[in-house]
C-alpha positions in Angstrom: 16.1 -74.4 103.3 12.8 -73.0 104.6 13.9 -73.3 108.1 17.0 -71.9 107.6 15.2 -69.1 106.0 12.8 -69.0 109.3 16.0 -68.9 111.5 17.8 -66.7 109.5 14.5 -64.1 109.2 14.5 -64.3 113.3 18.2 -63.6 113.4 17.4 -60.5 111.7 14.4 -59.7 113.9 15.9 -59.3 117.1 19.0 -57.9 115.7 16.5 -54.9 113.9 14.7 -55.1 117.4 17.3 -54.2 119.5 18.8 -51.6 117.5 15.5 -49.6 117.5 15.8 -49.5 121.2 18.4 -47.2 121.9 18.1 -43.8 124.4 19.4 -41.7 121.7 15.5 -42.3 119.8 13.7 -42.3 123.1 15.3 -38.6 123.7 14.9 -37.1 119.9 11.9 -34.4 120.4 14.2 -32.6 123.2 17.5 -33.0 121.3 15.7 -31.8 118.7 14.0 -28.5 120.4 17.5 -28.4 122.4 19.7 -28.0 118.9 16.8 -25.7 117.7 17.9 -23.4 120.8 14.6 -24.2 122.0 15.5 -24.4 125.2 11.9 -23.8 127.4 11.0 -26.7 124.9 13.5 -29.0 125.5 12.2 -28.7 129.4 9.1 -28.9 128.4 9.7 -32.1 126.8 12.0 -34.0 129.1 8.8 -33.7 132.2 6.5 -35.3 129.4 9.5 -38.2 128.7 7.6 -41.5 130.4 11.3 -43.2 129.6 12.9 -40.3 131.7 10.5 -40.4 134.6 11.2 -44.3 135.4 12.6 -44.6 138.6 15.6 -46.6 137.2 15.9 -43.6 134.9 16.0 -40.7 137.0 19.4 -39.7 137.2 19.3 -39.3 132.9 16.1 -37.1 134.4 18.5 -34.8 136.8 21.3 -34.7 134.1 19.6 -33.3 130.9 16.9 -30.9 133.1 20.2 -29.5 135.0 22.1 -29.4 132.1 19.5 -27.4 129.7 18.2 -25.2 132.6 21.8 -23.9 132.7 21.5 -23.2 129.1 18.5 -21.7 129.6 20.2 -19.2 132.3 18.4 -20.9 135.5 21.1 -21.6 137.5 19.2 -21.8 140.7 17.2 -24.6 138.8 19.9 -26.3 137.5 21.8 -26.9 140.9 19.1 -27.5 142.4 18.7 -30.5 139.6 22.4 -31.5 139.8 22.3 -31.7 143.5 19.5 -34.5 143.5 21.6 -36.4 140.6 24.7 -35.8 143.4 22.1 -37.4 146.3 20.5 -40.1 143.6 24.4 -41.4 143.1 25.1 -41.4 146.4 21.7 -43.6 147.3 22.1 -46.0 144.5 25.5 -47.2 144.8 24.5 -50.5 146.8 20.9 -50.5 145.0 20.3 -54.2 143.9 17.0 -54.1 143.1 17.3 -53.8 139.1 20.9 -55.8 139.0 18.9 -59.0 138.4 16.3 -58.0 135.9 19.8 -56.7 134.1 21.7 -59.6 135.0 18.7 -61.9 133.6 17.5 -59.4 130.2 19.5 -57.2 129.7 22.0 -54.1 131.8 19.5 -51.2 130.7 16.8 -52.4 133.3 19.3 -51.3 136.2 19.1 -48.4 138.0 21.3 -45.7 135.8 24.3 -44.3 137.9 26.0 -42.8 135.7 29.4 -43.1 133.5 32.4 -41.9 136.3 33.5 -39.2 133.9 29.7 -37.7 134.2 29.3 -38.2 138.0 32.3 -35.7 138.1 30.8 -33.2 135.7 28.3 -32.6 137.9 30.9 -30.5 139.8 31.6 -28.9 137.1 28.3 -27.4 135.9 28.1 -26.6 139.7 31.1 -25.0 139.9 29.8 -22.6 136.6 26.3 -22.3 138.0 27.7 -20.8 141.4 29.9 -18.5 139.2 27.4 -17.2 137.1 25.3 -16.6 140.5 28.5 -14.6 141.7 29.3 -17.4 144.8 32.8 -17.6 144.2 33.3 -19.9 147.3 30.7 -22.5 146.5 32.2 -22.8 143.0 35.6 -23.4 144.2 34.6 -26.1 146.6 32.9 -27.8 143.2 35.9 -27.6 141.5 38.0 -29.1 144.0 35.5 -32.0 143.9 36.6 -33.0 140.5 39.8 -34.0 140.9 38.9 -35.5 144.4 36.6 -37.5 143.2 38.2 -38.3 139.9 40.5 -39.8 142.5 37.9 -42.1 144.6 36.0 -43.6 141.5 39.2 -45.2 140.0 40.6 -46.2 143.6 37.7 -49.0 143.9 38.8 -50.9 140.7 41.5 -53.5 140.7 44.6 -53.5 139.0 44.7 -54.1 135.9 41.2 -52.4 135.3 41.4 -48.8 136.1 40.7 -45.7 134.2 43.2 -43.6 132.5 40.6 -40.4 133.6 42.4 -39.5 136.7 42.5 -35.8 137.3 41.2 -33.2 135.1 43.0 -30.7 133.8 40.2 -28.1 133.2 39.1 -28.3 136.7 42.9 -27.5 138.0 42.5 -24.3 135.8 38.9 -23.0 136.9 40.5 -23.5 140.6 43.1 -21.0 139.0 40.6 -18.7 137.8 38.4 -18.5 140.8 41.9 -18.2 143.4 42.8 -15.6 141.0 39.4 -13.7 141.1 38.8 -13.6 145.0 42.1 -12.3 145.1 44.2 -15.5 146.4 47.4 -15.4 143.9 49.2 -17.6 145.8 46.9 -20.5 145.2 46.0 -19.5 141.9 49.5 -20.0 140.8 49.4 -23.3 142.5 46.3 -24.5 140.8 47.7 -23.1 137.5 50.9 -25.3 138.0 49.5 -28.3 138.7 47.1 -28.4 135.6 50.4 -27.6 133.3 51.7 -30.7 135.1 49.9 -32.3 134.5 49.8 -31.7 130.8 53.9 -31.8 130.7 53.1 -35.3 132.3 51.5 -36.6 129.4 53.6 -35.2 126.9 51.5 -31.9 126.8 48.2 -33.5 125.9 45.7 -34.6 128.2 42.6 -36.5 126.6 42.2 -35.4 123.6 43.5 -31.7 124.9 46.8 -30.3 124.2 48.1 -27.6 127.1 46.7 -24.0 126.3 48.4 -21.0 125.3 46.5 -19.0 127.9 47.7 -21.4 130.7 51.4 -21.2 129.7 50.8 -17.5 130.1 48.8 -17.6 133.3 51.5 -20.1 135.4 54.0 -17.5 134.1 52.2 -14.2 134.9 51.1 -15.5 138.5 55.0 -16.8 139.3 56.5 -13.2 138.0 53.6 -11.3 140.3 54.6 -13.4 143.3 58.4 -13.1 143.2 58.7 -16.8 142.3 61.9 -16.2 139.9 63.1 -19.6 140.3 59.7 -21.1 139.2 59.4 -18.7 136.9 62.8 -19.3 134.9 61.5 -23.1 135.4 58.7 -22.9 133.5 59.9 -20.4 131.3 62.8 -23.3 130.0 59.7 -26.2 130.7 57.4 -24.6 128.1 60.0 -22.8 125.7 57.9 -19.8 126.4 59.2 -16.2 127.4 56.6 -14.7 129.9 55.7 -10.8 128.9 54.3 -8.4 131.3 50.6 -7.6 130.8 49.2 -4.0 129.5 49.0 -1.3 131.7 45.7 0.2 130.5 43.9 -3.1 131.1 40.4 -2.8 133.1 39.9 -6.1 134.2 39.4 -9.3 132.4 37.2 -11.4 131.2 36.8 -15.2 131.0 34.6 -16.5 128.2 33.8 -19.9 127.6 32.4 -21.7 124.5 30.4 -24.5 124.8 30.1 -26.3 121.1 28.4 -29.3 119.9 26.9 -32.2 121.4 28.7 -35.9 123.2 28.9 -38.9 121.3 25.8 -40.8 122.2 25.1 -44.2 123.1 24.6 -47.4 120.2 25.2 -50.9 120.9 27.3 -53.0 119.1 27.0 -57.3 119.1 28.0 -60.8 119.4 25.5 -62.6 117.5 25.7 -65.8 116.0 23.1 -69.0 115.3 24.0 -72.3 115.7 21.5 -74.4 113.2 20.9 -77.7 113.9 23.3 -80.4 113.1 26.6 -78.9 114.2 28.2 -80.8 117.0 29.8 -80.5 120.4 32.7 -77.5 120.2 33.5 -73.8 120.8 32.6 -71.3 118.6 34.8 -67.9 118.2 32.2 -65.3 118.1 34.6 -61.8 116.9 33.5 -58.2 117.2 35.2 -55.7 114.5 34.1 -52.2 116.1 35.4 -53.6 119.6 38.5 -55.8 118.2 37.4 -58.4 120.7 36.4 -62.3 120.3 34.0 -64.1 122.7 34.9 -67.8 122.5 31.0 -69.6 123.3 30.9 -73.5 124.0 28.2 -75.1 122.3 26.4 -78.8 122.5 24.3 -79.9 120.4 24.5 -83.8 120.4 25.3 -85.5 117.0 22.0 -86.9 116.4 20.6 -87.1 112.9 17.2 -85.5 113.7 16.8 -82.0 113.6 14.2 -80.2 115.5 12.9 -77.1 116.7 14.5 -77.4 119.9 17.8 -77.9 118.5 18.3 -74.4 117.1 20.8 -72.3 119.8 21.4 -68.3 119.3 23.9 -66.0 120.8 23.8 -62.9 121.2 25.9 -60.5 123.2 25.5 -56.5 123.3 27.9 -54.1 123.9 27.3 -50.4 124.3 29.2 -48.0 121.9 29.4 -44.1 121.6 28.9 -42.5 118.3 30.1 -39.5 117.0 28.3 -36.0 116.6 30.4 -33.7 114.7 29.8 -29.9 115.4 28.1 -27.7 113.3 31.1 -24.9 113.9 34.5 -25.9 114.3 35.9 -22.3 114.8 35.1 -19.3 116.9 37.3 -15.8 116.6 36.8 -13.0 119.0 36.7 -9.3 117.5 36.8 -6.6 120.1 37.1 -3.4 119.0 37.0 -4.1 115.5 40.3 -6.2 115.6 40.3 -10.1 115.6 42.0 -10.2 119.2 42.6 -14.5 119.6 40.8 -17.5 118.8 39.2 -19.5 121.8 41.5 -22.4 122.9 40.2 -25.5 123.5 39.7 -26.5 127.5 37.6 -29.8 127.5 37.7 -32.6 125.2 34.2 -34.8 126.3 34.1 -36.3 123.1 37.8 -37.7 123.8 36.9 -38.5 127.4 33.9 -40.3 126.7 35.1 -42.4 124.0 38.6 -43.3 126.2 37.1 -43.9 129.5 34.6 -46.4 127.7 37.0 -48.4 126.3 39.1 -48.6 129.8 36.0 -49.9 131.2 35.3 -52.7 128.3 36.9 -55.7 130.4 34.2 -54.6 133.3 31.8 -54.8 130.6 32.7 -57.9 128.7 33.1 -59.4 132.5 29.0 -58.4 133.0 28.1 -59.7 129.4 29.6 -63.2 129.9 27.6 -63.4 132.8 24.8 -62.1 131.6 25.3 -64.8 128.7 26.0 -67.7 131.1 23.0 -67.0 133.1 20.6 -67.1 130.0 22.0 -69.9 128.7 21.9 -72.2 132.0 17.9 -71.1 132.3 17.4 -72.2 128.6 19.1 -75.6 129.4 17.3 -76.2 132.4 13.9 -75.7 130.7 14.9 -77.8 127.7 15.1 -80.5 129.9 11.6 -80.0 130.6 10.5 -78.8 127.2 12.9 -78.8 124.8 11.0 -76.8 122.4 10.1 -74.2 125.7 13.5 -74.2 126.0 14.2 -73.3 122.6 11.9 -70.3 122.5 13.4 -69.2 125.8 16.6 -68.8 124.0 15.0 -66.6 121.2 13.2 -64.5 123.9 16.4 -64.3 125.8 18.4 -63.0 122.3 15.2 -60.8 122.0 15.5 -59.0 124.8 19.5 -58.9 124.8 20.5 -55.0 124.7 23.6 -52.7 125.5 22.6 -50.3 127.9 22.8 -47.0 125.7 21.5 -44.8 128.2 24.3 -41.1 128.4 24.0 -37.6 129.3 23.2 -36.9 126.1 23.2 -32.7 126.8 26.6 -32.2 127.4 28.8 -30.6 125.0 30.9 -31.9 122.8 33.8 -29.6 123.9 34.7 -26.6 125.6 36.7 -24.0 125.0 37.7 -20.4 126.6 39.4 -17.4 126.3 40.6 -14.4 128.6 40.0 -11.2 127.4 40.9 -8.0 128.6 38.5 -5.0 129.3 38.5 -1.7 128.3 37.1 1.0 130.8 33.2 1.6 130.5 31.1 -0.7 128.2 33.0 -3.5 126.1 31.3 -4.9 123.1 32.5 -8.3 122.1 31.9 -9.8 118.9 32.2 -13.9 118.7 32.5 -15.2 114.8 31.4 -18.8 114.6 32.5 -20.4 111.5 30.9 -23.6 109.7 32.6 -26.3 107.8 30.7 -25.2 104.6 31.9 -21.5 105.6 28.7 -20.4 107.2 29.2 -17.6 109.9 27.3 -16.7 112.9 27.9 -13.8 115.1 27.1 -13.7 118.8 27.6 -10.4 121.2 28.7 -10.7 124.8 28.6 -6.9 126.6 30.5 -6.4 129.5 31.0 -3.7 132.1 34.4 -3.1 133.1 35.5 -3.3 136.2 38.7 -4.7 138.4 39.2 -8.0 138.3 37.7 -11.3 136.5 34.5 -11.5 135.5 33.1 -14.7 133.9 30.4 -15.1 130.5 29.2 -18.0 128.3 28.4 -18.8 124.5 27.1 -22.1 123.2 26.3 -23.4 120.0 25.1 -26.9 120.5 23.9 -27.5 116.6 25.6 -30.8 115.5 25.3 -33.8 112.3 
């Protein structure tokens, strides 16, 4: 009984261990100054974050710097940031110098490279940093890198093992919007088009995001200005939707996104199981609720009658996991002129993403942690036939030192969403009403010059549970 108790209380150990370890605690004073909109703090606090600054960490480094010194209105900064993390991809894709620490302890002493979905939102946040510097031309090449790259990233997997993230529906309609704004209709329509295909290909919801209003309305709009009547009365039947000429009086438009929330981050789940001594020779179904999966382990351990220290065998398996943050507003309404004019429609769906293109990667992953299991085990039965007991404690350190690699971009939103506004001539005042679950309100005020043709602005409320 006491050394069950022992092996038991050492079960418990590493499993409280582990779970302690996670990126999400390493990374809580500048998510923390970050929700607080405490933004020159949150920079502040990622240089002083000795876990950021290792080298296999550097990417993480690039991501949540670029990402807040956007929110914090440096753009020049923030591409600047996001083009190393582009370069530090690029270098690291052959890099094997952490792949055997990881294959040997654990997958968090690699070099971080990134999840595919956030090595192409790198683009992205490009793509909006160049608008917001008034480069339409550098945005749009970013944007076409999305979908091209989306494209390359799921090409080097096998069959049978591919994402379902293939193209990106929000990047097809920025591509629409910046056409649209240097004056190219033509290939604004295009763009529009192919993002509502790509919606109508997967019965009108793409990852978590169902096909806008406003894009229904802009594929319409851009066919009627071009003369496309056939394409027009197409889409018009495809999306049960009657396309209305715009007002007159209108003074250009704008395009306002809404950045809410916070991504899941990263936990790890486990595998873990003790095999006390006594049992005999057999396999031993280890089963995982969260990810629905069962790791059959085969085990050996003689059927003597004497049990010792070195007969006790543990298992233990990580996984990593995301885990939902749930946004402190769930609505936004936008009052111009004293009139509730639409609510914002949602664009981007990274929560949905993140937790879909995880799971499509979970074979790669249990693939790594079977290996990563084999290769422990075999070095604690090689020493056991040295030392039995050495070998024994190797298999504690070994389920010690077992982790999921929980490292994200932890900064990006939870969602994104955007609406197009028209503009009045002279000064526009533009009133956003955030709403809370418990019915809290916060206002925020966007002011706008009029003039022809799109102009682009941003809100964000990143406060989450």
């Amino acid at each position: 009984m006491k050394k069950t108790a022992l092996y038991t209380t050492l079960l418990l150990f590493f499993l409280f261990f582990n779970s302690c370890a996670t990126y999400n605690l390493k990374s809580q004073e500048f998510q923390t100054a970050l929700q607080q909109g405490e933004t020159e703090k949150a920079l502040k606090f990622i240089d002083a974050n000795s876990f950021l600054k290792k080298k296999r960490n550097l990417l993480l480094y690039y991501f949540e710097k670029g990402k807040i010194a956007y929110l914090n209105g440096d753009y020049e900064l923030s591409n600047s940031l996001l083009n190393k993390a582009d370069l530090f991809i690029e270098e690291n894709k052959k890099y094997l110098g952490g792949k055997v620490l990881g294959m040997l302890l654990n997958s968090e002493m690699e070099t971080y490279t990134g999840e595919d979905f956030e090595k192409v939102t790198i683009h992205y946040y490009k793509a909006l940093n160049y608008i917001f510097l008034n480069k339409l031309d550098e945005a749009l090449v970013e944007a076409k890198r999305i979908n091209l790259q989306l494209q390359q990233l799921n090409d080097k997997y096998p069959a049978g093992q591919k994402n379902r993230y293939t193209s990106d529906g929000f990047s097809l309609n920025i591509q629409g919007f910046l056409y649209e704004a240097s004056g190219d209709l033509n290939n604004a329509f295009i763009s529009y088009r192919n993002a509502v295909n790509l919606y109508l290909a997967n019965s009108g919801s793409f990852f978590g995001t169902t096909l806008p209003e406003q894009l229904k309305k802009d594929v319409l709009r851009t066919a009627a200005a071009l003369g496309f009547t056939d394409e027009l009365d197409r889409y018009q039947k495809l999306l049960a939707t009657t396309y209305s000429p715009k007002e007159e009086n209108i003074e250009g438009e704008l395009i306002l996104f809404w950045e809410n929330g916070l991504i899941p981050f990263k936990d790890q789940t486990f595998y873990s199981f003790t095999v006390l001594p006594g049992n005999t020779d057999g396999v031993v179904s280890i089963y995982n609720e969260e990810l629905n999966l069962t790791l059959p382990v085969p085990i050996s351990k003689g059927k003597g009658k004497n049990n010792k220290f070195s007969d006790i065998e543990i298992f233990n398996v990580a996984f990593p996991k995301y885990v939902k943050r749930n946004p402190y507003f769930f609505k936004a309404s936008i009052i111009k002129d004293s009139i509730t004019t639409a609510d914002f429609q949602l664009a981007q769906n990274y929560e949905d993403v993140a937790f879909k293109t995880l799971k499509d990667r979970t074979v790669r992953e249990v693939s790594k942690a079977a290996i990563r299991l084999g290769t422990k085990k075999i070095s604690e039965h090689l020493l056991k036939e040295e030392n039995k007991d050495l070998g024994a404690a190797l298999g504690i350190f070994n389920a010690l030192t077992e982790r999921a690699d929980t490292r994200n971009w932890q900064s990006l939103p939870n969602s994104i969403y955007y609406a197009r506004i028209p503009l009045k001539k002279g000064k526009n005042t533009i009133s956003i009403l955030l709403t809370a679950a418990n019915g809290i309100s916060k206002e925020e005020k966007v002011y706008v010059d009029s003039r022809k043709g799109i102009q682009f602005k941003k809100i964000t409320s990143i406060k989450s549970y």
